[in-house]
Each structure stands twice: as C-alpha cells, then as structure tokens.
C-alpha positions in Angstrom: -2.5 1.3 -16.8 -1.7 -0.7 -13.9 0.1 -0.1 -10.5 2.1 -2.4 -8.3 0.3 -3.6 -5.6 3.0 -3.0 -3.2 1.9 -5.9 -1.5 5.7 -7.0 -0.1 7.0 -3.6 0.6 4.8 -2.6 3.2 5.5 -6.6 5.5 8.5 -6.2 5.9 7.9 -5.5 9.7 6.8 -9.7 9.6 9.4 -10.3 7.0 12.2 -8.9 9.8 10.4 -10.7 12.5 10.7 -14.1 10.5 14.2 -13.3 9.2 15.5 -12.4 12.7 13.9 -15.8 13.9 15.6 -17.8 11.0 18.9 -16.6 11.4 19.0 -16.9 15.0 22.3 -19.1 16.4 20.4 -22.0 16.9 18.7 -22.2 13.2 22.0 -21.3 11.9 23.6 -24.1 13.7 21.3 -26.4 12.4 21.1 -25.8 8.6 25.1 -25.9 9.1 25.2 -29.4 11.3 22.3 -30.8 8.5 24.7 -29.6 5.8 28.0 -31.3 6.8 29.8 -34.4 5.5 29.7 -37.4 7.7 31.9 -37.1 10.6 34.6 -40.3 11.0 33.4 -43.1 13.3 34.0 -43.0 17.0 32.6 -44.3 20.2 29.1 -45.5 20.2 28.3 -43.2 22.7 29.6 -39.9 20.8 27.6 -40.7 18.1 24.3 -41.2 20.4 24.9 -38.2 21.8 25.7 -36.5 18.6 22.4 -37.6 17.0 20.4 -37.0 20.3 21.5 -33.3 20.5 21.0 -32.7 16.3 17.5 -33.9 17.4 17.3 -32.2 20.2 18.4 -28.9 18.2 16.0 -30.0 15.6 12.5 -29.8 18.2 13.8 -26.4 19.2 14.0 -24.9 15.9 10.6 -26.2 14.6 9.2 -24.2 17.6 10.6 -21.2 17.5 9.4 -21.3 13.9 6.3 -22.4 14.6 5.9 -19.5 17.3 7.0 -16.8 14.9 4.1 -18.4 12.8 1.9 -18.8 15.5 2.1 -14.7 16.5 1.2 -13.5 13.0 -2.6 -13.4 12.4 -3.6 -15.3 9.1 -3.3 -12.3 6.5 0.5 -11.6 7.4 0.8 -15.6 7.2 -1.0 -15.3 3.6 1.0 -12.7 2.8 4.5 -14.0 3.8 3.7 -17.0 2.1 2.7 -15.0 -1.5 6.1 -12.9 -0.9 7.6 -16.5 -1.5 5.2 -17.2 -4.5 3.5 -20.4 -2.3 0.4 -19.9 -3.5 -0.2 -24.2 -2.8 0.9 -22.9 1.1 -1.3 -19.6 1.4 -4.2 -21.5 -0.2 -3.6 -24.1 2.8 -3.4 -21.5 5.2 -6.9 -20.3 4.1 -8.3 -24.0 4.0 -7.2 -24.4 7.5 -8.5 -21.1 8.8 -11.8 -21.3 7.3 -12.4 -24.7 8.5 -11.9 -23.5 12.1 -13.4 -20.4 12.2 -15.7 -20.4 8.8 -15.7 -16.9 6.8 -14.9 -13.7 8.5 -13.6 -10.5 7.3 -10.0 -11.5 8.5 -10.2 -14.5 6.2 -11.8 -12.2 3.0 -8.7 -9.6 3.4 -6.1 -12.3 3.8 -7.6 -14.3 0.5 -7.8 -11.0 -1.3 -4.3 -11.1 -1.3 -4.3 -14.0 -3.2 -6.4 -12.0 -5.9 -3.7 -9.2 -5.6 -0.4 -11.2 -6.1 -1.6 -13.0 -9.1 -2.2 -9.6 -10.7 1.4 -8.6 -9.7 2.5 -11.4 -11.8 0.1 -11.1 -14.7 -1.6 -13.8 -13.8 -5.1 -12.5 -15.1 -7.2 -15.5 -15.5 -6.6 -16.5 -11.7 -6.7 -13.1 -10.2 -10.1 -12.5 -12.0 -11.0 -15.9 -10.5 -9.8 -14.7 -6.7 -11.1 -11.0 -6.9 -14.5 -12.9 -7.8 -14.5 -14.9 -5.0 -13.4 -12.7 -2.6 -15.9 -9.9 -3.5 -19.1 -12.3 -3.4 -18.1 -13.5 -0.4 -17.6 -10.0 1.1 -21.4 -9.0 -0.6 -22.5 -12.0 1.4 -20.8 -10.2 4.8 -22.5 -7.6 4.2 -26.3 -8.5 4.7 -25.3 -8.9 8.2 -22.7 -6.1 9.2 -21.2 -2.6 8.0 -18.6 -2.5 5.4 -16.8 0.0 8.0 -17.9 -1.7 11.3 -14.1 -3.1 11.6 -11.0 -2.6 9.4 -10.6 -6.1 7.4 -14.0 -6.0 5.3 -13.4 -3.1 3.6 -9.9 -4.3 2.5 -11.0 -7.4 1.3 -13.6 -5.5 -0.8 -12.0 -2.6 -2.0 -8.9 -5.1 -3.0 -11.3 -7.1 -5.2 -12.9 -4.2 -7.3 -9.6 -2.9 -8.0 -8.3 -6.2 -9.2 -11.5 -7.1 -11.6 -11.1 -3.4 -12.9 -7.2 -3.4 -14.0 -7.5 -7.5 -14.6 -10.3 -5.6 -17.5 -7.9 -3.0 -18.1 -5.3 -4.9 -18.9 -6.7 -6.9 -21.3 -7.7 -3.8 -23.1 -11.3 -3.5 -22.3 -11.1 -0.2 -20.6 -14.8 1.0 -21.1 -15.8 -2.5 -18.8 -13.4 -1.4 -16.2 -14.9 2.0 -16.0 -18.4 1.1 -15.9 -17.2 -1.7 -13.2 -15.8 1.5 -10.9 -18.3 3.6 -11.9 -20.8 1.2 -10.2 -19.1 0.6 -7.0 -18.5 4.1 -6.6 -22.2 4.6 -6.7 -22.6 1.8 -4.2 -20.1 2.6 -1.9 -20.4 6.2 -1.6 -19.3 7.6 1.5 -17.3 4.2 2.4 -13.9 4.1 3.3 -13.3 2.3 0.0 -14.8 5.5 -2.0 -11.1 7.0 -2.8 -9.5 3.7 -3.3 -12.7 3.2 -6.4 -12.2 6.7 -7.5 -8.0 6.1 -7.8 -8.7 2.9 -10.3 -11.3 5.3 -12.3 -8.6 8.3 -12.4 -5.9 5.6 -13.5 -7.9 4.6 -16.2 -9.8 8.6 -17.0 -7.7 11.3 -15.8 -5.0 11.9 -17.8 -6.0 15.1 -20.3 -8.8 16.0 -18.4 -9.1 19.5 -16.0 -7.8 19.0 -12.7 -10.6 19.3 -9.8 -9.8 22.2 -7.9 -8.3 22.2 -4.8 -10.2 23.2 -1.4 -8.4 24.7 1.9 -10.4 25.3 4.5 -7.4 24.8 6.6 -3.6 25.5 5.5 0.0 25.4 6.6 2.6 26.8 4.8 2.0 29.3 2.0 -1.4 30.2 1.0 -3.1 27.8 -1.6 -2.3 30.0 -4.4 -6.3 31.1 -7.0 -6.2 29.2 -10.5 -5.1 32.4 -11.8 -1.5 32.4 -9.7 -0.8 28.6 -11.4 -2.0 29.5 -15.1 0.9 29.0 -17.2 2.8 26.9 -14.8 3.1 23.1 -14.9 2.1 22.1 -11.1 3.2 19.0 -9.2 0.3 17.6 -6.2 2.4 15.7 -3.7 -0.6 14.3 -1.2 1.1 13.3 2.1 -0.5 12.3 5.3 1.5 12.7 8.9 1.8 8.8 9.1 3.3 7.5 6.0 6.8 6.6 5.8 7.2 6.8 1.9 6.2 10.6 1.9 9.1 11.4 4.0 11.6 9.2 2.3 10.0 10.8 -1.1 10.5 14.5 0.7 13.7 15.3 -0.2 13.3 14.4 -4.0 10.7 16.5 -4.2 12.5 19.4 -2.5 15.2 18.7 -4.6 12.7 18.8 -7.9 11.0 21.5 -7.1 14.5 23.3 -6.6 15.6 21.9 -10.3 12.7 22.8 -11.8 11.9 26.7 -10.2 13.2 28.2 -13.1 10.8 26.7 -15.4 8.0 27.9 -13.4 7.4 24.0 -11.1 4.9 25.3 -8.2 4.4 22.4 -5.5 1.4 21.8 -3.7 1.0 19.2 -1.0 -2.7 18.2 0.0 -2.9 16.6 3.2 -6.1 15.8 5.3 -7.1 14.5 8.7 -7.2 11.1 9.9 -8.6 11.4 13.1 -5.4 10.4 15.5 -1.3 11.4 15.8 1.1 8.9 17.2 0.3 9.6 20.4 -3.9 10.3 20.8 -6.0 7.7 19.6 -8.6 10.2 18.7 -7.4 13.4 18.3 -9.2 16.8 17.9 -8.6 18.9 15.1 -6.3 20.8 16.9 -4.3 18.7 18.4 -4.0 16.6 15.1 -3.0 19.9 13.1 -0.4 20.3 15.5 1.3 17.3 15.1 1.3 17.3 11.2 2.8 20.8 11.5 5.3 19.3 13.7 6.0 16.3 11.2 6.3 18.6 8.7 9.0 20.7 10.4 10.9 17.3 11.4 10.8 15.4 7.9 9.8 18.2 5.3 12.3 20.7 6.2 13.0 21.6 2.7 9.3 21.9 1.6 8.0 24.4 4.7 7.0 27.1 2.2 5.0 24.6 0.2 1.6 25.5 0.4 -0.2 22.7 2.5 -3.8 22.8 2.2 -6.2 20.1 4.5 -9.4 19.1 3.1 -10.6 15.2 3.4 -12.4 16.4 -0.4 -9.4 16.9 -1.7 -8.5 13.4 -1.5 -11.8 12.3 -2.4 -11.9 14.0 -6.0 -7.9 12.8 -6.8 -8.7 9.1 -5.4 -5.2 9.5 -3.3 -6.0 6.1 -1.0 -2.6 5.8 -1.9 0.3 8.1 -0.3 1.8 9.7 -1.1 -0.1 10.3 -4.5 2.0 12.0 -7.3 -0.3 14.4 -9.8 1.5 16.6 -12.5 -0.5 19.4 -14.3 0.5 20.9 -17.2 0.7 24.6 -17.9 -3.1 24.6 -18.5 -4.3 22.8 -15.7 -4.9 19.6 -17.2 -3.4 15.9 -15.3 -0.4 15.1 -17.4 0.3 12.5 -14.7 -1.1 10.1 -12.2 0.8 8.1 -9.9 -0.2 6.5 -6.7 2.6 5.7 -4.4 6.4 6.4 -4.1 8.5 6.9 -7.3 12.3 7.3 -7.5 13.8 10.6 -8.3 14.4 9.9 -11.9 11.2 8.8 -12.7 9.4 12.2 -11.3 12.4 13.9 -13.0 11.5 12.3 -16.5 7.7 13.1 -15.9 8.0 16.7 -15.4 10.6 16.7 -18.3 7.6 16.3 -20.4 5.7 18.6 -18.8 8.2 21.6 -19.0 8.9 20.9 -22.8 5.5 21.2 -23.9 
C-alpha cells in the first residue's frame, strides 16, 4: 500500500505567492503585447518607442520573477519546480545550491523531494536511486550533528526511508520493506522521525491485527471509554492536532459520519497530543497549550465536543500518526480494518465503514 505524498497540496502558500506575481498587470501585459500580430507601420519613432517600452516591460518582469524566486529558500524552489514536473530545473536548482554552499540539511530535504515526486508518479527505479542518495548523504550529516539539532535533517531522512520502503512495497517485496523499517525504527528511536517509520510499518502490518490501546492521562470531552464499553462496536480513531488545517476541513465529515452511522453502534475517538506551542506562545506550558486546543476544538469541532479527546504523545507513537489527521477504523472486535494517513473525502470514509458495519 502506498500513500500520496501530498507533496503539492501543502505549497500552495508559494504556489499563491508565484501565481499572484505572474498574473500581476504588468506580466499580463506582457504575455498579451508578446502574443499580438504585428502592428501596421508608422513613424520611425513610434516604433522605437514601442520596442523600447516592450523592453523596458520585459527587464521589469524578469525581476519581479526573479524576486519571487529569489524570497523562496531552495526546498520551496525544488518543490515548485517538481509541482511542474521539471525535474531537468529542480536538479539545476540543487547543482547550483550545492556548489555555493556544499551539503547541508536544507539541500538533503529539498533533494528528498526529488526522491518523493518520482514515487508519486511511479517512477520506482529513480526514486529508489534519490531516496539512496539522499539517505547516505544525511548518514554522512550525522557524524557531525543531531538528527533533531534543526528541522531540515530529519525530513530529508525520514523522507528517504519512507520512499525505499514503499519503492519495496510496491514492487511486491513487502517482507524487505518491513525489515527496512523495522531497522530504522530501532535506530532512530526516540527521533522525531520515530512515528513517521512506525506509519510505513503500520501501512504495510496493521491491518487485521489488535489495535494498541489507547492512553489518557489527559482528556477533553467525554471520558475515554474501557475496552469493554467499545466491544461489539466498530470504532473510528480521528488523530487531530490544534494546528492542522485538514483536520478541521475533515471535521464536519466526520460529525456528519458519526451521526450516519450512530445507529449501527460508530463510537468516535479523537487522539490528540501536545506539541509544545499554540499560535500565539512559542513554547507553551501544558496548560496553556491544553487551553488553546480546547479552544480550537470549540471553534472548528463544534459538532464533535462530546467526542472523547484523549492527549497522550504515546498514542501517536504506537498508531505512527506523523500524518494528520490520521484515519483508523476498528472493527467490532478491536481489530484495524483501516489505516489511512491524511485527509479523505466523505465518500471514501463513508465506503470504509460500510465494510465495517456489514461484517
């Protein structure tokens, strides 16, 4: 099984930026003036100045291109290149960049990316070849520095393990791709890249088996109801955290599911965890930080408030949800029916618990 990247939903903040920059007056005004049919002959000096100010319009367009290019750091340049499939352009990018400033972690995450839209597109052979790369390089990084000392390292590497493992997985060798994980889960432990392993070994493992029970030292809502409260019931895990814009868009689907579904017995439980900050403290306490997801959750999960919420950082761990939100449907007995990291349309969750419910 393997997953979208997602690697062009999430820039479209630099997508907006460059779009807003292309269709600006001025770059509109000359793509049209480039585009018309010769105009009829007249003075000598109407044409001078004709071609002077096309020029003229010309220099100004190439730099306020090339400053909309010049703002964005080298991964969203990478990026917005791959979203075009210029993977001759992104490749240059890199070229460039390394020759100025040599490897750093910047560089690993932004040619990671090239690893992770050849996947996208199937393209196995050259994905394997970029995830390889880009994972030795990042080994060599590491002799000298933390994987967590800044944010761009462990990106690069995590990227690169989850590409060799579903690059194995989908070409049918799923007992490589687990022992791949497997490994890197043992080596990177207590990283940041620890759930992101354990999501690519539950793709590939978790279906069938017993779910991992759920911890709640903290809660909002409704209790975390025992194991023996759920038995008989087919139970849908929506993790959420306080900063991600899909879980609220995916809110009132699953409000609505949940709803739908009551009859048949559909409980709802939505996992959430600390991160350490709210959108207005950098580092938050505990408190403060469960006050603001309590106040998210009244603003964007209005239809959910009764939904017990439990917060545990373990809980995340054992379901690999790097990913939010993260959808997990048990069936009556406990066991995952369904793992899906990431946002899913309303008929698609419908058709899952479908399943579920019939059984």
């Amino acid at each position: 099984m393997r997953i979208s990247s997602g690697w062009t939903g999430d820039f479209s903040r630099q997508l907006d930026n460059r779009k807003s920059a292309i269709e600006s007056p001025l770059i509109r005004n000359l793509y049209s003036d480039s585009l018309t049919s010769a105009l009829p002959l007249a003075t000598f000096l109407q044409n001078r100045h004709q071609k002077n100010t096309m020029r003229f319009r010309v220099f100004l367009a190439w730099i306020v291109l090339s400053a909309v290019t010049a703002s964005a750091g080298i991964v969203e340049n990478v990026r917005y290149l791959l979203a075009q499939n210029n993977f001759p352009a992104a490749e240059a990018q890199l070229d460039s960049y390394r020759s100025q400033r040599g490897v750093d972690p910047e560089y690993l995450e932004a040619y990671s990316w090239l690893a992770r839209a050849a996947l996208d597109q199937g393209q196995y052979d050259q994905a394997a070849s970029y995830a390889k790369q880009t994972k030795a390089l990042a080994v060599e990084q590491l002799k000298t520095r933390k994987l967590d000392a800044e944010p761009h390292l462990p990106l690069a590497l995590g990227a690169a393990i989850e590409v060799q493992a579903q690059v194995l997985a989908a070409r049918g060798q799923k007992a490589q791709a687990t022992a791949l994980l497997q490994s890197a889960l043992h080596t990177y432990a207590n990283t940041s890249i620890q759930d992101r392993i354990q999501k690519n070994l539950n793709l590939l493992s978790f279906q069938g088996k017993i779910a991992p029970p759920l911890k709640s030292d903290q809660y909002l809502g409704a209790p975390l109801p025992v194991a023996a409260q759920l038995k008989g019931s087919p139970v849908l895990l929506f993790f959420w955290a306080h900063w991600c814009g899909d879980c609220k868009a995916e809110a009132p689907i699953i409000t609505q599911l949940r709803s739908e579904y009551a009859a048949k017995g559909l409980k709802v439980i939505g996992p959430t965890r600390y991160y350490g900050y709210t959108a207005q403290i950098e580092h938050a306490t505990a408190s403060d930080e469960l006050q603001y997801i309590d106040a998210v959750r009244h603003r964007f999960y209005s239809g959910l408030l009764d939904m017990p919420v439990p917060i545990n950082k373990s809980n995340f761990e054992s379901y690999g949800a790097s990913t939010t939100p993260t959808l997990v449907l048990l069936d009556k007995t406990g066991k995952v029916a369904w793992y899906h990291p990431g946002a899913l349309p309303y008929a698609d969750i419908r058709a899952e618990i479908e399943k579920v419910v019939a059984r």
